[in-house]
DOBA-317962 format. One record per residue: x, y, z of N, C-alpha, C, O, CB in turn; residue number from 1; residue in three letters. Coordinates in steps of 0.02 Angstrom, whole numbers, plus 32768, in hexadecimal, padded with zeros to 4 digits. Glycine has a CB too. Example, Ala and Ser with C-alpha at 12.3 -4.5 7.8 and 13.67 -1.06 7.14 Angstrom:
% DOBA-317962
 n.c1 n.c2 n.c3 ca.c1 ca.c2 ca.c3 c.c1 c.c2 c.c3 o.c1 o.c2 o.c3 cb.c1 cb.c2 cb.c3   i  aa
 8294 7EE4 8186  8267  7F1F  8186 8294 7F5B 8186 82C8 7F5A 81A7  8235  7F20  81C4   1 ALA
 8282 7F90 8162  82AC  7FCB  8165 8285 8002 818A 829E 8039 8192  82C0  7FE2  811E   2 SER
END
This chain:
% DOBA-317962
 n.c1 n.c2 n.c3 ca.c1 ca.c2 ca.c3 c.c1 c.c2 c.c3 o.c1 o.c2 o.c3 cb.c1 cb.c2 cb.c3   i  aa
 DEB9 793A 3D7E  DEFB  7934  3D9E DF13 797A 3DB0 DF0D 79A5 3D85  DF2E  7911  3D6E   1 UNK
 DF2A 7989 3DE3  DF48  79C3  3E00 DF8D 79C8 3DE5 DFA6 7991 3DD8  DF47  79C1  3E4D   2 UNK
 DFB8 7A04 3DD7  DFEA  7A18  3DC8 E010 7A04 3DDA E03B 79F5 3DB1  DFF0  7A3F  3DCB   3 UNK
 E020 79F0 3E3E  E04C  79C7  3E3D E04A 7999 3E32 E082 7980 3E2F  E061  79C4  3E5A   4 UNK
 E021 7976 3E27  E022  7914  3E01 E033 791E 3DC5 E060 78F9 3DB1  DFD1  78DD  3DF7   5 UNK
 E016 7957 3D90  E045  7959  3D5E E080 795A 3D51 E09C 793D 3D23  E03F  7976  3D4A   6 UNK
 E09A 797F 3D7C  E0E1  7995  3D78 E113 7963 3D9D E151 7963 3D9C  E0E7  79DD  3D99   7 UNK
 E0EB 793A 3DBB  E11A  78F0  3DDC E0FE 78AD 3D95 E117 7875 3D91  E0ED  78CF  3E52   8 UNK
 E0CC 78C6 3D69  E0BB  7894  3D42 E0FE 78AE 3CF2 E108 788C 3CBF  E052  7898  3D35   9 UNK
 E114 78DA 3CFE  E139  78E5  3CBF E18F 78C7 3CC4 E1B5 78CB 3CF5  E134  793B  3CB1  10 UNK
 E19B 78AE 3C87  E1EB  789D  3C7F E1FA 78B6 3C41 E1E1 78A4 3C0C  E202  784E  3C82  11 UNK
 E224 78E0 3C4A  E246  790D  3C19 E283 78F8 3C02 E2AD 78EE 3C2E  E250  794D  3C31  12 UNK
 E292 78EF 3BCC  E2EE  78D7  3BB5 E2E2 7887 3BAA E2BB 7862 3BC9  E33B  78E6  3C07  13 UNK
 E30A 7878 3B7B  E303  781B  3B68 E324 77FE 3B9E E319 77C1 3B9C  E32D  77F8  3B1B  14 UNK
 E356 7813 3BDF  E36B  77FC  3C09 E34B 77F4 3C43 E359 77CB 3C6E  E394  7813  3C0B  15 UNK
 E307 7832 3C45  E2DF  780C  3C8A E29E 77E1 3C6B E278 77C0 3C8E  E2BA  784F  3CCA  16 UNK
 E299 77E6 3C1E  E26E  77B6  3C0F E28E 7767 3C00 E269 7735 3C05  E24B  77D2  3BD4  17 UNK
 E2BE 7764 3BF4  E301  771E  3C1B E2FD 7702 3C41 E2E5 76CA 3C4D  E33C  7725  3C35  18 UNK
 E31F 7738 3C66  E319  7711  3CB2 E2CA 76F6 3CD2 E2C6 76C0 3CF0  E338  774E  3CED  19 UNK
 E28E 7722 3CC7  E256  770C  3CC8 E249 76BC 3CC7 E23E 7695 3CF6  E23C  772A  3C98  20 UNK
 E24E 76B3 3C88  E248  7681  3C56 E26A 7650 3C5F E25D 7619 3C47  E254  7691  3C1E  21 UNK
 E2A2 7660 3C87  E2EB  763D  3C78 E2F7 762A 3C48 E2FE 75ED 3C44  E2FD  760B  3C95  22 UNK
 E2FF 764A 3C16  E313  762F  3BCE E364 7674 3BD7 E376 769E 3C00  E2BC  7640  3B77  23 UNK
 E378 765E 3BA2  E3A1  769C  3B75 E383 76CF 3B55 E34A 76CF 3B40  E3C4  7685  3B3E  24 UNK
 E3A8 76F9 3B51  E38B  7734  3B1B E37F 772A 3AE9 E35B 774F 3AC9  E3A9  7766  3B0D  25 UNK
 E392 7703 3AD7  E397  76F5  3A79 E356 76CC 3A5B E33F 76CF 3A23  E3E5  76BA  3A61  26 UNK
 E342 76A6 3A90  E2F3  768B  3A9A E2CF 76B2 3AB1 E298 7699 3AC0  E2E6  7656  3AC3  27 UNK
 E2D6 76F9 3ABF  E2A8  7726  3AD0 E290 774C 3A86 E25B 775C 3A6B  E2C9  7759  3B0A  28 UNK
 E2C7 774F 3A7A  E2DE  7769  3A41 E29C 7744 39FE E264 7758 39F1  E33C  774E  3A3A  29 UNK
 E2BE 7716 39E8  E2AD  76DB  39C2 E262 76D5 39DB E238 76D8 39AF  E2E1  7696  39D1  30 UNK
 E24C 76CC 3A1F  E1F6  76B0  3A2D E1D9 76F7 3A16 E1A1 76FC 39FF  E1D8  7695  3A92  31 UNK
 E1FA 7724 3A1D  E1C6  7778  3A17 E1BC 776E 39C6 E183 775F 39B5  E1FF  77DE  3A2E  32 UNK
 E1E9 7774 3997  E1FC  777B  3959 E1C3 7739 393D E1B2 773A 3901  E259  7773  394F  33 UNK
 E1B0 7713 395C  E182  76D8  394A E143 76EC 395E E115 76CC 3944  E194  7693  396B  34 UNK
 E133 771A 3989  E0F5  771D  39BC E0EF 76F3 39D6 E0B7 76DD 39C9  E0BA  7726  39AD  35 UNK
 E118 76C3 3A0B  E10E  7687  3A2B E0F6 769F 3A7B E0D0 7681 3AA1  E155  7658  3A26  36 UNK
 E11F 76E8 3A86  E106  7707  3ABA E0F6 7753 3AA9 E112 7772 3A7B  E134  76FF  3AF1  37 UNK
 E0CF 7769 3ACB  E0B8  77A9  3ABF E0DF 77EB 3AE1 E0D8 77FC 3B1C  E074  77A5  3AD4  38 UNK
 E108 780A 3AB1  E13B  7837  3AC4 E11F 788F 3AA6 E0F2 7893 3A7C  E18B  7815  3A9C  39 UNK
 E133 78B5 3AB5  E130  7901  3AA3 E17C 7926 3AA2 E1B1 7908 3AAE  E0FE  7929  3ADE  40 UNK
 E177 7962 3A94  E1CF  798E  3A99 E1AB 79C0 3ABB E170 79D2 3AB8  E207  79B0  3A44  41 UNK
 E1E6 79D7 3AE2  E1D8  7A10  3AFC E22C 7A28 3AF8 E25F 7A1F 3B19  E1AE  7A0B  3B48  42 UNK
 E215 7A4F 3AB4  E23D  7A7F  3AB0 E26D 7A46 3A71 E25A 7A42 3A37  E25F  7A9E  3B04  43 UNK
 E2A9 7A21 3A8B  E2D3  79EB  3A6E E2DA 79BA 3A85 E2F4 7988 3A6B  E305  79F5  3A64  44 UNK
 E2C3 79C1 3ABD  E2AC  7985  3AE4 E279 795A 3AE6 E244 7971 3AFB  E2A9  7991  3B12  45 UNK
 E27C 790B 3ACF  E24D  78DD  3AE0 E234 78E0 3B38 E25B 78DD 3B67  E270  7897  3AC9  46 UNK
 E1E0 78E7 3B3E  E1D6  78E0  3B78 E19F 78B0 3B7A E190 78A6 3B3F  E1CE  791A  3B95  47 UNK
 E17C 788F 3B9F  E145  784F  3B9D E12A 7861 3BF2 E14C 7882 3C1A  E174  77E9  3B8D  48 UNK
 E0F2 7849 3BFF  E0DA  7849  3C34 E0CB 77F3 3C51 E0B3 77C2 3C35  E09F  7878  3C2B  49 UNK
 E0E9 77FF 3C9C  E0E0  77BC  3C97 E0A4 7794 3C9E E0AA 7756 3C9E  E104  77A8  3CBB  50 UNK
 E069 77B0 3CA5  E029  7797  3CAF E019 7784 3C62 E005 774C 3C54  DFF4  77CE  3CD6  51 UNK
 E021 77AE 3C36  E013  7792  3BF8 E050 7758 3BE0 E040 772A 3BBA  E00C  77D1  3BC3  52 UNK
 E091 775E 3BF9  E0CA  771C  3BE9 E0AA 76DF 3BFD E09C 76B6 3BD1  E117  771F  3C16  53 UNK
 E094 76CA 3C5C  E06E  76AF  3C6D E032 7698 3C34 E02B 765C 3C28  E063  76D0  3C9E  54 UNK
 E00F 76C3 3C18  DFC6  76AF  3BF9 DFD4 7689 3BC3 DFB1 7657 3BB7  DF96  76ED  3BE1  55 UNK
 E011 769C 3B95  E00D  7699  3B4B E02D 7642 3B5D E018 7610 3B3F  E045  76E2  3B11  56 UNK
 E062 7641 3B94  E08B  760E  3B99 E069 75C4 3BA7 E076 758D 3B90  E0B9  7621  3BCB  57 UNK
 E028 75E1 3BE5  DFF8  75AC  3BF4 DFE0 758D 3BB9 DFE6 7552 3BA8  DFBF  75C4  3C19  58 UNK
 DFC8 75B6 3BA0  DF9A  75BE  3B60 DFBB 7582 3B2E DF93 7554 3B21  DF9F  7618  3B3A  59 UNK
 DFF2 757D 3B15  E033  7577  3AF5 E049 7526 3B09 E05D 74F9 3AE4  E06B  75B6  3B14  60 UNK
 E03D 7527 3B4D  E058  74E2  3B6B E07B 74E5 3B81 E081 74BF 3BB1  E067  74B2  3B53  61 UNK
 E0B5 7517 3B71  E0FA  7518  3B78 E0FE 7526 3BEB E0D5 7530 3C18  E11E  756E  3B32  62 UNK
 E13B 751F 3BE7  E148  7535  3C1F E18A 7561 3C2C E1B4 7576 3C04  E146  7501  3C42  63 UNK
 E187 7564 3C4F  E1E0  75B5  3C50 E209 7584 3C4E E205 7550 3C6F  E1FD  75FB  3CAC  64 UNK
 E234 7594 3C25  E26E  7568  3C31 E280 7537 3BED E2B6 752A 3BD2  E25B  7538  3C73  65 UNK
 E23A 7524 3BDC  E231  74F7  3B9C E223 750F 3B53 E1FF 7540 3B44  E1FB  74CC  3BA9  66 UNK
 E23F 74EC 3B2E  E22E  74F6  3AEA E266 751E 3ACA E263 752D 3A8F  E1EB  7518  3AE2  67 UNK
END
């Protein structure tokens, strides 16, 4: 993957991993703290990539929005 696909593949802050998802923060929150999705910090910030959100979620069953 090239740098810019990385850098369009990253969501930084529980609010663009939310809106992503369409969930709330607090289920961003709550699924990270479970490993339900696969999250990192950068810095104090929760960040997730969405190719791996996509993978873990397929994987999972789940769909954005659910659960």
């Amino acid at each position: 993957m090239e740098g810019k696909e990385l850098g369009n593949d990253l969501l930084v802050g529980a609010p663009a991993i939310a809106a992503y998802l369409k969930v709330n923060e607090r289920r961003v929150y709550h699924w990270a703290a479970q490993s339900y999705i696969p999250t990192f910090k950068i810095g104090p910030l929760i960040a997730a990539r969405r190719s791996e959100l996509d993978q873990a979620l397929s994987n999972k069953g789940a769909h954005h929005g659910c659960s």
